[in-house]
C-alpha positions as CSV (number, residue, x, y, z in Angstrom):
1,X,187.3,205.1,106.2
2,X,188.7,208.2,105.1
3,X,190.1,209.9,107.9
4,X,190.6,213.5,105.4
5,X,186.4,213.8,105.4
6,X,186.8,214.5,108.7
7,X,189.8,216.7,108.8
8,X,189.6,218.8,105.8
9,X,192.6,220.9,104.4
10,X,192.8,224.3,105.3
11,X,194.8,227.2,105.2
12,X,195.9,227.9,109.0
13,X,196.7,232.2,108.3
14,X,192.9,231.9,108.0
15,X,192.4,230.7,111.3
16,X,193.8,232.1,114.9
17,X,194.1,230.0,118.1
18,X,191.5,231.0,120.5
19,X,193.8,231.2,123.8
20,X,193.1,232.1,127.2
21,X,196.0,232.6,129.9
22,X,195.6,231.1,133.1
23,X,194.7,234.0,135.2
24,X,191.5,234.3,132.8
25,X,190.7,230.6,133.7
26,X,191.0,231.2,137.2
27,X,188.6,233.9,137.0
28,X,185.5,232.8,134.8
29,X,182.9,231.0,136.0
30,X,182.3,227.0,134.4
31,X,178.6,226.1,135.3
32,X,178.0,222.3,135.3
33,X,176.4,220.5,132.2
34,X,173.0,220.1,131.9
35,X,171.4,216.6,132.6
36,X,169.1,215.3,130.5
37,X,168.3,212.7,132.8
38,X,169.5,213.3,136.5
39,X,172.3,211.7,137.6
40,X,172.4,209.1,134.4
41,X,172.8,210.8,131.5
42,X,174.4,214.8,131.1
43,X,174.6,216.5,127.8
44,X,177.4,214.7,125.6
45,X,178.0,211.5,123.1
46,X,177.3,208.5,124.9
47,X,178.2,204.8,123.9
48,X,175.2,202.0,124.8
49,X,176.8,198.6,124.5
50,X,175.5,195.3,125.3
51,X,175.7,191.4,123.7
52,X,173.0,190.6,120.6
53,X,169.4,190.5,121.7
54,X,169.8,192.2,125.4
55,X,167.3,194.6,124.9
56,X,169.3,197.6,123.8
57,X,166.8,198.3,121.6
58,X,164.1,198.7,123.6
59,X,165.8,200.1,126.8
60,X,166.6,203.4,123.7
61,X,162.8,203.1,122.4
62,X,161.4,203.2,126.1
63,X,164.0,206.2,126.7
64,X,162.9,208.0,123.9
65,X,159.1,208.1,124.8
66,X,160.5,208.9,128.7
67,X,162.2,212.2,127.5
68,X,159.1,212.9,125.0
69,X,156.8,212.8,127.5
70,X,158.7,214.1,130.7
71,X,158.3,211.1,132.4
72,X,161.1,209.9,135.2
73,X,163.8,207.5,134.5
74,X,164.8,204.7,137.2
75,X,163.1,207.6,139.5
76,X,165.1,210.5,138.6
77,X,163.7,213.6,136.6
78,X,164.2,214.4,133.0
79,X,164.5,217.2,130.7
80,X,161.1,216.8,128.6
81,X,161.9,217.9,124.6
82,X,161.7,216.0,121.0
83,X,163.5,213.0,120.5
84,X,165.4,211.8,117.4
85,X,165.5,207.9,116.7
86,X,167.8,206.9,113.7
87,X,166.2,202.6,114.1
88,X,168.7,201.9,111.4
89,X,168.1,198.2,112.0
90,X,164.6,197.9,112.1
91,X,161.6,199.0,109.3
92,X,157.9,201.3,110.2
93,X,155.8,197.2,110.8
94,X,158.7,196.8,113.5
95,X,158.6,200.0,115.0
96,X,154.8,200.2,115.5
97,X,154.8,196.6,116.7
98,X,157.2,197.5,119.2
99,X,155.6,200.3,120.4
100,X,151.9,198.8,120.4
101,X,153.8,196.4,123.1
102,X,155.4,198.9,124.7
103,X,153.1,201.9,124.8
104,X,149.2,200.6,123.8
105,X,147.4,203.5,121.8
106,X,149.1,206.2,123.0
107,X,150.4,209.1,121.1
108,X,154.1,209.6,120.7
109,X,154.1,212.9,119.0
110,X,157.5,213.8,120.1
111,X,159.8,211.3,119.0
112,X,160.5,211.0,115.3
113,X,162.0,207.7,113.9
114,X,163.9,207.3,110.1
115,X,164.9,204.1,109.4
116,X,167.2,205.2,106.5
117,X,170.4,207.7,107.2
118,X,173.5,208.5,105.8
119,X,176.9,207.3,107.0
120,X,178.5,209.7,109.3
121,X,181.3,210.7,106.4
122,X,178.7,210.5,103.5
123,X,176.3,213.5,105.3
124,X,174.8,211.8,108.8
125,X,176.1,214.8,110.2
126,X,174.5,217.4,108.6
127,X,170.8,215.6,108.5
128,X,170.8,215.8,112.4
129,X,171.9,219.1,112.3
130,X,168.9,220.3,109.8
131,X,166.7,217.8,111.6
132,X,168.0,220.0,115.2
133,X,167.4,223.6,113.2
134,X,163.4,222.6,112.8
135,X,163.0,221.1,116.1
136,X,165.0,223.4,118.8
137,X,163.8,221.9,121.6
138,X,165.5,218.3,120.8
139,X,167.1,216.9,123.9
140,X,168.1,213.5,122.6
141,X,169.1,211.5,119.7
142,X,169.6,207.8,119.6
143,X,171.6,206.2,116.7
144,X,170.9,202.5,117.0
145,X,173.3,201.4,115.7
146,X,177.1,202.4,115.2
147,X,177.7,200.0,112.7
148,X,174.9,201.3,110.4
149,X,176.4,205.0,110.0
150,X,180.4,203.7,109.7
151,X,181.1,203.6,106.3
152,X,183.8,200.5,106.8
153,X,184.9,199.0,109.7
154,X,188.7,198.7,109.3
155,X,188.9,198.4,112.9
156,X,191.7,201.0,112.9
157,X,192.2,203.7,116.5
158,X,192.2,206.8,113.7
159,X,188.8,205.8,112.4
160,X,187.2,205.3,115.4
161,X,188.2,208.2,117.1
162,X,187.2,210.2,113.9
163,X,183.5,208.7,114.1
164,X,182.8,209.0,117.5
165,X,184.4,212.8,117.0
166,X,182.4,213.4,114.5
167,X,179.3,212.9,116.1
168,X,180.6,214.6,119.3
169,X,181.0,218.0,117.6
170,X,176.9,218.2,117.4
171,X,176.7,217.6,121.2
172,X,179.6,220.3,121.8
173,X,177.8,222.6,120.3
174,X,174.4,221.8,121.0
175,X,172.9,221.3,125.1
176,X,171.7,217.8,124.1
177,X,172.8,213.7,124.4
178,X,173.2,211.6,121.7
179,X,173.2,207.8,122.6
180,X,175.2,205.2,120.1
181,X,174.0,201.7,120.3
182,X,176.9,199.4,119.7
183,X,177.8,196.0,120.3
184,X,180.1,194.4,122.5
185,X,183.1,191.8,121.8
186,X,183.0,188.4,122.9
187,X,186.3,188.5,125.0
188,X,185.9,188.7,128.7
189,X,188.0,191.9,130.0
190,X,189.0,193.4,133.2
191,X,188.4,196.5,132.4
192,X,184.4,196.8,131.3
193,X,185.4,199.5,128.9
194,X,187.5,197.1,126.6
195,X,184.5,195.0,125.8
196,X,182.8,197.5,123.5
197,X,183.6,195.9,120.1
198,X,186.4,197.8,117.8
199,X,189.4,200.1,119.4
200,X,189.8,201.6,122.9
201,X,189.6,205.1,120.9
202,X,185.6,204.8,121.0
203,X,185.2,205.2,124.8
204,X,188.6,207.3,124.5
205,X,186.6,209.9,122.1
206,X,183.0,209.5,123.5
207,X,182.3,210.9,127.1
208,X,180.9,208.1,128.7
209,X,179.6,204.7,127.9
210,X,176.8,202.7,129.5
211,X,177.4,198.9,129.3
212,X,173.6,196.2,129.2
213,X,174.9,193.0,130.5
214,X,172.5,189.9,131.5
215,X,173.0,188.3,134.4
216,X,172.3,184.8,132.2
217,X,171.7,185.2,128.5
218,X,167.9,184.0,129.3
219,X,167.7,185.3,132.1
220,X,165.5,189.0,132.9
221,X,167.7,190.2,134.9
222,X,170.5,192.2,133.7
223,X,172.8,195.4,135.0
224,X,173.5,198.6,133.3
225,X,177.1,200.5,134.0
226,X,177.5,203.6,133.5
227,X,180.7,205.2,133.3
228,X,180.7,208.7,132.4
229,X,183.5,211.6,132.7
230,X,180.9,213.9,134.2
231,X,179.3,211.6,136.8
232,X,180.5,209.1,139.3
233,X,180.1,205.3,138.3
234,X,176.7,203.9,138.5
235,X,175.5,200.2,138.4
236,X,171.8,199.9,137.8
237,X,169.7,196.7,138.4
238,X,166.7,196.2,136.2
239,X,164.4,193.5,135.4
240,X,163.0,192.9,132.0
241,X,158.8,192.9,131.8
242,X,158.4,190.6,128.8
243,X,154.5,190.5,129.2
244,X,154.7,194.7,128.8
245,X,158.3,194.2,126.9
246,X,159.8,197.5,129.6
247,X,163.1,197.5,131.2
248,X,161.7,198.2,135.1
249,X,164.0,199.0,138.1
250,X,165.4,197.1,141.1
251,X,167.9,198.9,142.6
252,X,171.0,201.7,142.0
253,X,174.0,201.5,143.2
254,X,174.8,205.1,143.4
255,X,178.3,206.6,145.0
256,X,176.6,210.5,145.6
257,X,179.5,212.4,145.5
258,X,179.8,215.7,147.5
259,X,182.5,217.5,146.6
260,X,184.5,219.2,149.6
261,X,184.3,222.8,149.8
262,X,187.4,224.9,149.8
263,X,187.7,225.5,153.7
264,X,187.6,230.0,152.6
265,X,184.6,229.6,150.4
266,X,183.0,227.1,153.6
267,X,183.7,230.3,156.0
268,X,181.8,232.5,153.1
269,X,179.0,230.5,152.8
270,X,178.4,229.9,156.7
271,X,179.4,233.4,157.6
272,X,178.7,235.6,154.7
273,X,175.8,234.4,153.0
274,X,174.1,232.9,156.5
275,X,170.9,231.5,156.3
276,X,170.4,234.7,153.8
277,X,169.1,234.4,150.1
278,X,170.9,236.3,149.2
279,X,174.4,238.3,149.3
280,X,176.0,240.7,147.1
281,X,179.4,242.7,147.3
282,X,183.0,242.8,146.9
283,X,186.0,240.5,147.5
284,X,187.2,243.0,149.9
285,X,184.1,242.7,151.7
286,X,184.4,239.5,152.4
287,X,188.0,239.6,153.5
288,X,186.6,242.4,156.3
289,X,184.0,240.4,157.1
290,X,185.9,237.4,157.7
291,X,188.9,239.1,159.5
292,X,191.1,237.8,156.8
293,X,193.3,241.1,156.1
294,X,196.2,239.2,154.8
295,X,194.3,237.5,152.2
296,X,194.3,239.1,148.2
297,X,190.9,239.9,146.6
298,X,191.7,238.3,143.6
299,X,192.1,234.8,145.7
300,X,189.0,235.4,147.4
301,X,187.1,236.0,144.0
302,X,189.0,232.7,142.4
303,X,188.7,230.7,145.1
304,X,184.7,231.2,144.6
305,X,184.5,231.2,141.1
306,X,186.2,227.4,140.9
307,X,184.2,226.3,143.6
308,X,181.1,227.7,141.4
309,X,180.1,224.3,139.9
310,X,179.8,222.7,143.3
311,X,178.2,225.6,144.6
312,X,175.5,224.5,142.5
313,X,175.1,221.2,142.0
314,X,175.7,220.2,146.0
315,X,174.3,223.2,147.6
316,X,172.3,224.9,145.5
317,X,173.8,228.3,145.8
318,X,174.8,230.1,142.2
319,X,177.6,232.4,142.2
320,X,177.5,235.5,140.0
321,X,180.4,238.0,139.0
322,X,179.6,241.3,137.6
323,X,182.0,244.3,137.0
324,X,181.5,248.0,137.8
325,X,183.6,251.0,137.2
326,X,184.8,250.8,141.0
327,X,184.9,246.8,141.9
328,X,184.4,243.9,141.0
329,X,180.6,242.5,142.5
330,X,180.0,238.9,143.7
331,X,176.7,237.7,144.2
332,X,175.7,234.4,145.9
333,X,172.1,233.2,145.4
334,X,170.5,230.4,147.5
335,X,168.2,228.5,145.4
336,X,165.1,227.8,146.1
337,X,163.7,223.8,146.4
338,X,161.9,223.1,143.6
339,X,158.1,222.2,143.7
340,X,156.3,219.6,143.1
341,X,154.1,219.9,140.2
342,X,151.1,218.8,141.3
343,X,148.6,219.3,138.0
344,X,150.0,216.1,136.5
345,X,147.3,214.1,135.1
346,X,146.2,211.3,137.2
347,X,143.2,209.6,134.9
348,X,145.0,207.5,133.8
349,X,143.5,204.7,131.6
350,X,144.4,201.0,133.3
351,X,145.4,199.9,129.7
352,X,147.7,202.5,128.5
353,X,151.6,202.9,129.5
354,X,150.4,205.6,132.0
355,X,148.1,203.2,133.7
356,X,151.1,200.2,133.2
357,X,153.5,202.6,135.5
358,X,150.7,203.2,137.9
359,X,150.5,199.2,138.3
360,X,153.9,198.8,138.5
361,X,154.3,200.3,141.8
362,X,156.4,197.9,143.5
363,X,159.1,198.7,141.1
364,X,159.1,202.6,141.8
365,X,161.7,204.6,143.6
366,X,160.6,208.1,144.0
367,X,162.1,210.8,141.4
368,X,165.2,212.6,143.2
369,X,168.1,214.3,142.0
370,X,171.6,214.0,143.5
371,X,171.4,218.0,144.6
372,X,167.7,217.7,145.9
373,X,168.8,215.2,148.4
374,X,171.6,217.5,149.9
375,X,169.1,220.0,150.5
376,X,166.4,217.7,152.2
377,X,169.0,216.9,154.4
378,X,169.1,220.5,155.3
379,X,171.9,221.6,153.8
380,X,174.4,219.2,155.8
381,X,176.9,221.4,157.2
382,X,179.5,222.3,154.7
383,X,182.3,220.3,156.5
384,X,183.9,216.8,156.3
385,X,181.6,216.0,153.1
386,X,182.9,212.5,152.1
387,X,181.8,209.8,149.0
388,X,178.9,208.4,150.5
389,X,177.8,204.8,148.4
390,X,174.2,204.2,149.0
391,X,171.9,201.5,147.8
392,X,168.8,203.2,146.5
393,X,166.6,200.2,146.4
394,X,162.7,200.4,144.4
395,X,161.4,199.0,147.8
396,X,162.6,201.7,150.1
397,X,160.9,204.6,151.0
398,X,162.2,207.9,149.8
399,X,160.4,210.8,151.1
400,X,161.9,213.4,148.7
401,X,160.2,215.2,146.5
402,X,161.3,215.5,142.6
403,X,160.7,219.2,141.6
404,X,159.9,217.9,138.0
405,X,156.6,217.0,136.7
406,X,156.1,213.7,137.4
407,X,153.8,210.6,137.4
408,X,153.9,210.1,141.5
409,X,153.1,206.5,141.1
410,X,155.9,206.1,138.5
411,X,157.0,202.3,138.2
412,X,160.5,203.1,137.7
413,X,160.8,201.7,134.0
414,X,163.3,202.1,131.9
């Protein structure tokens, strides 16, 4: 591959560095990415890799109509918009074979397939980006598989990296996942990331990877790992369906992460915000308040804005900054629970993939998100937060609600 249709020439007096000192870091707020399925998969360029014939295929197809619909994933909510499906390895007979199995008459309006693309230096780039300009609301797209977009495989770290980059530019600037299918190599590793078949530089440019492994090559049961730079490492046990052809849930393996407060912004939230909704004013404010005269507003203000992200995802409380003539203003929001939505459709018909999830019961593990369940807990007292690894098993009842629209009898399929 041509490394220079990535990185063209240019004259550098036409551009300028776009810098930031440290002090400017310190003070801006970074909100966490947005999930497009909670807890599995954020915003980014994902790697799906698994051994010929494992089902890749239709774990992506059975995500697709998931996110099209709105429907949960392994239990946890998911950000409903248009899917893209490059199915560069199968033709339209395939496709609506598979999805007769899959999904019975049902319409699936929202995903759009092409089974013909370019390579990713010959224009695949730009035909997502036009394909993302007409459909806005596009939360995924699935390119199944690598192999079928590289021009040449010459197996080299430069070209790698310059694929998987390539691709990764339309997630950087766009709040949506795209998931590569790949395959994996034959070697047995000790680190699962080496088994993805070419160079170490396609998990090194990609920001996460998800590995399909069978427990036996015949065998339905098989584990998916994901391990992603935005979430902590998952393993998640399925089972395949082969009457219904679905991937269906067991169990997750989930280490919930709650990241420990800084022990001045723990004081602010106790003593400052309170069981209030909300509190707004100055550093110097809460340094009164506190009885902390020694303490610098600007160390206040930074210690909250880098504690922001947390904030939010663990506790539900946003943090705002907004500047006046006189002071700088901080604003700390408690969030509100979200609801159930209680108008989904229940007539369901027995024979469609609605009624399917319905039937599938046993396999269900109620829709939660990794926040949600630090609030049912009441907002566990902002001290000695520690990793906490939990077995969320299909068979254990999870009284939590999801705050998404969901299918409340939702089989857990995926």
């Amino acid at each position: 591959m041509n490394t220079k249709n990535f990185y063209p020439d240019y004259d550098s007096s036409e551009y300028e560095l776009e810098v930031k000192t440290g002090t400017e870091i310190l003070d801006d707020i970074y909100l966490p990415k947005h999930e497009i399925i909670s807890g599995i998969l954020p915003r980014g360029t994902y790697l799906l890799g698994g051994a010929s014939k494992t089902g890749k295929s239709f774990m992506v197809l059975q995500l697709a109509y998931h996110i099209s619909k709105g429907i949960p994933v392994c239990g946890r909510a998911v950000r409903k918009g248009t899917v893209l499906y490059l199915a560069l390895e199968d033709n339209e007979k395939r496709l609506q074979r598979r999805m007769c199995q899959m999904f019975g008459a049902e319409n699936v309006d929202n995903v759009y397939f092409a089974t013909k693309a370019a390579t990713i230096s010959g224009g695949l780039e730009e035909q997502i980006r036009d394909f993302l300009n007409q459909h806005t609301d596009t939360s995924l797209v699935i390119i199944d598989t690598l192999q079928k977009v590289r021009e040449y495989d010459r197996g080299s770290y430069a070209d790698d990296y310059a694929v998987i980059s390539a691709v990764k530019n339309i997630t950087d600037a766009r709040d949506l996942a795209i998931i590569i299918v790949h395959h994996v190599n034959k070697q047995k590793h000790d680190d699962p990331m080496n088994e993805l078949s070419g160079t170490t530089a396609l998990s090194g440019a990609a920001d996460g990877s998800y590995l399909l492994k069978k427990d036996k090559r015949e065998s339905n049961n098989a584990t998916l790992k994901l391990m992603c730079r935005d979430l902590p490492e998952k393993k998640i046990k399925l089972i395949f369906n082969r009457q219904f052809t679905k991937w269906e849930l067991d169990s997750i393996e989930d280490e919930l992460w709650i990241e420990k407060l800084n022990p001045l912004v723990e004081r602010v939230i106790k003593e400052v915000l309170g069981e209030s909704e909300i509190w707004s004013g100055t550093a110097s404010e809460i340094i009164m308040q506190l009885g902390c005269q020694d303490m610098r507003t600007n160390v206040v203000s930074r210690k909250i804005s880098c504690s922001a992200d947390a904030l939010l995802t663990d506790y539900r409380i946003k943090v705002e900054f907004s500047r006046s003539c006189k002071a700088r203003t901080i604003t700390l929001r408690r969030l509100p629970a979200p609801k159930r939505d209680d108008d989904a459709n229940d007539a369901n018909d027995a024979n469609s993939y609605s009624g399917y999830l319905e039937k599938s019961a046993s396999f269900s593990s109620e829709g939660i998100t990794d926040s949600q369940m630090v609030i049912e807990q009441k907002n566990v007292a902002l001290t000695d937060q520690n990793v906490k690894k939990s077995t969320l098993t299909s068979r254990e009842e999870l009284d939590l609600g999801s705050g998404w629209k969901e299918c409340d009898d939702y089989a857990g399929t995926y």
